[in-house]
N, C-alpha and C positions, 0 to 999 in steps of 0.2 A: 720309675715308670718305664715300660715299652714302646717300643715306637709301634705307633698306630695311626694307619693309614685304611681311606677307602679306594678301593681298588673298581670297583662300579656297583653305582644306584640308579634307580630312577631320578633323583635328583641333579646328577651331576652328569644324565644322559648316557653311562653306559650300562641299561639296562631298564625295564619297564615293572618288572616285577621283583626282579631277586635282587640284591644289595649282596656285595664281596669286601668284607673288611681283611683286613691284613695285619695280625700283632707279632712285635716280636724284639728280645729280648738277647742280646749281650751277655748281660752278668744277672746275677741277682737283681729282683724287681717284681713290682704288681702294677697290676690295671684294672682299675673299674669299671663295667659297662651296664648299661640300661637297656634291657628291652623295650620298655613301653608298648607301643600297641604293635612288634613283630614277636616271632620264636626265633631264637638264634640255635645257629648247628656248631659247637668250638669243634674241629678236625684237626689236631696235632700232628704238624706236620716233620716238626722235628725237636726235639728236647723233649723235655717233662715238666709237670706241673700239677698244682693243687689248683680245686675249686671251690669258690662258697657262694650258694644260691639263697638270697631271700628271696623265699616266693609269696605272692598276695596271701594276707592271714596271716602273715608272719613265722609262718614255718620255713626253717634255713637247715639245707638239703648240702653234705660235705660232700667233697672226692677227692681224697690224700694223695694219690698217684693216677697221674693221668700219663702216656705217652712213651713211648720203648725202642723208639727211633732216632738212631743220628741223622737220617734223611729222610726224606720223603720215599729212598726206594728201598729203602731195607724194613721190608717186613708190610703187614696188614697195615690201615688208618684205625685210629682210636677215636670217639669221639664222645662228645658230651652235647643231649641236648639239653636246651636251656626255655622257659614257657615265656607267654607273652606277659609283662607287669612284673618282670621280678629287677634286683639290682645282683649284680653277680660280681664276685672278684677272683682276678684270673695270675695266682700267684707262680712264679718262677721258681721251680726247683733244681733244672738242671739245664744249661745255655752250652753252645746257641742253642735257639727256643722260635719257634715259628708255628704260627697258626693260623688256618684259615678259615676264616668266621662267617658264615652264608646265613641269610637273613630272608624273611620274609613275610607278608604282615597276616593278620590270623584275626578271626574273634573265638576259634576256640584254645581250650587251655589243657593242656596235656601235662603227665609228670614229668622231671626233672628225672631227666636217664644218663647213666656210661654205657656209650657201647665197645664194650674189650675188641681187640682183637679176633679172640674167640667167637664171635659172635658175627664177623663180619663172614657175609657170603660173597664166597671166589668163583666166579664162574669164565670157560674161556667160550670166546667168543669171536664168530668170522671164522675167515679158514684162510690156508694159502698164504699170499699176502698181505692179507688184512686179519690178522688173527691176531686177535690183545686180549689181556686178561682184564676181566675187570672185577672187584672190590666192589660190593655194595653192603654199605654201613648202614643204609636206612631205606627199605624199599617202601611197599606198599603198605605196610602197617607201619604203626606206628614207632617210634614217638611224635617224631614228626606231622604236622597234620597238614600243609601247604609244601611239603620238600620231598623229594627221595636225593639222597645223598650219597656218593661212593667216591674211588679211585679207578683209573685205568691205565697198564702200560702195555705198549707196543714193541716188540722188539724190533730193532735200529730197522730201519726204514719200511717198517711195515703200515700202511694206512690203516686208519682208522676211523669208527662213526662212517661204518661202511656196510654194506653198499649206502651211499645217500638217502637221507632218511627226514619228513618233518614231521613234527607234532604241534601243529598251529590251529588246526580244528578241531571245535569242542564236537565228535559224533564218537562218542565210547560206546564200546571198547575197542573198537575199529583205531582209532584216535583220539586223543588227548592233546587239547590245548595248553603247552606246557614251557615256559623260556626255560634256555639252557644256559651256567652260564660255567665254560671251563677257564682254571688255572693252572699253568704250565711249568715243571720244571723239568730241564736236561740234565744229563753229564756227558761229556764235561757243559758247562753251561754256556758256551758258544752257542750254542744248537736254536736250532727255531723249526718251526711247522707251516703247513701251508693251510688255512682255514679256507672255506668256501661254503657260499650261499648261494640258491638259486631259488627263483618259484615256479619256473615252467622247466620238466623236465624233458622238452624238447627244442630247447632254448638254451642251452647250457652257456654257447657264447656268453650269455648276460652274466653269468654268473661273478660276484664280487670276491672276489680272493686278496687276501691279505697275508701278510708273514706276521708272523708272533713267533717271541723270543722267550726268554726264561724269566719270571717271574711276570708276564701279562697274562691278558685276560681277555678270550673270547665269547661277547655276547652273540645270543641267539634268540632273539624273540618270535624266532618265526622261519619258514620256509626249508627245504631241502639242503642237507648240511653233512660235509666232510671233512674229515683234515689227512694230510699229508706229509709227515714226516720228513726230516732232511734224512740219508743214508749215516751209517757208523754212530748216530746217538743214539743213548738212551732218555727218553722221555716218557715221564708219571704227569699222569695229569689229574689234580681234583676236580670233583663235576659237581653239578645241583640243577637238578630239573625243579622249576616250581609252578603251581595252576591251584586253580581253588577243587581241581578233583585230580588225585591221584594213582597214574594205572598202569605199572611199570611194562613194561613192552608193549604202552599201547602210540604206537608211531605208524604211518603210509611209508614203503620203500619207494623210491624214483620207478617209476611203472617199467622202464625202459633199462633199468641194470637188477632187478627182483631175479634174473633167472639164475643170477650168481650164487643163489641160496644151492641149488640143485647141481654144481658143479660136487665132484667128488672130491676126496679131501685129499 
């Protein structure tokens, strides 16, 4: 077996809606997991690996090769999703092996999909100083029916999840009420970022900032949010927005830094 860890749930108070599992694997090994009443998103973050899905009715759905990376920053995310009620085994083919498991609960039931590489939309994004790529594995359609799921890197000290932005009200397509919840890693993995929260953006003093390091995990249930890079790292970060309606670019920017859109490039 792998080592398997949660990283944040509503259970255990780091998050309201999405759950962050963490697997990951040394040498040869499998691990079995239950969805029960969530859909799980596998995003292989490094190694490779088979998958077998029993799904409700008893249809069992393979995937011989999953995964094409020795890290998180070489190259697209792969991912696998996985429906609600099924048992799945998450077998080791090639270590180290890491995966990021986002979670979140559903009454409806979608197919049992891989999304290649190929498949994953790159778009860049911001400009100047705050311009990152980001990776999206699972927008507004499906498979997913409670997630959109992707990656994003910034080069070394560039901000990002900029200009400040929330999605805490349900008034679509304006907004969408939607937690965020990012996982971080560096190179070299010293590195850390500067997260921040506010709700009044003319109030910014109040705002809660914290430092995250390399493998944590920044929740966001809510309110106007950035992060800030330390200088000289490289830092990928996996993301999952989750709500019971999904609307990708549908956020309010900080009224009071919106004119950053209109700066030339």
């Amino acid at each position: 077996m792998g080592r398997f860890v949660t990283l944040a749930s509503p259970e255990q108070g780091g998050s309201v809606f999405l759950s962050l599992l963490n697997l990951t694997f040394e040498s040869a090994g499998s691990q079995v997991l239950q969805t029960e009443g969530k859909e799980h998103v596998v995003n292989v973050l490094a190694g490779r690996c088979a998958m077998r899905i029993e799904m409700p009715g008893g249809k069992t759905v393979a995937f011989d090769s999953i995964g094409s990376r020795e890290d998180i920053f070489r190259g697209k995310p792969e991912m696998v999703y996985v429906p609600v009620d099924c048992r799945y085994e998450v077998v080791c083919l090639q270590a180290p092996f890491e995966a990021a498991i986002y979670t979140a609960p559903t009454d409806q039931v979608g197919p049992a999909a891989h999304i290649t590489p190929d498949q994953v939309n790159t778009v860049d994004s911001g400009k100047l100083h705050w311009r990152r790529q980001v990776h999206i594995g699972m927008g507004d359609a499906g498979p997913a029916t409670r997630m959109m799921l992707g990656e994003s890197e910034s080069p070394p000290g560039n901000w990002s999840s900029f200009p400040p932005h929330r999605h805490t009200l349900k008034n679509p397509p304006q907004e969408t009420n939607l937690e965020e919840l990012y996982y971080f890693k560096f190179k070299p993995d010293t590195g850390f970022i500067i997260g921040g929260i506010y709700d009044d953006p003319a109030a910014k003093e109040g705002a809660q900032l914290k430092i995250f390091r390399h493998g944590q995990v920044f929740d966001v249930p809510g309110g106007y949010h950035f992060l800030a890079p330390c200088p000289g790292y490289r830092v990928r970060y996996a993301w999952a927005l989750g709500g019971e309606l999904k609307v990708f670019g549908s956020w309010k920017d900080d009224s009071e830094l919106a004119w950053l859109h209109k700066l030339p490039e």
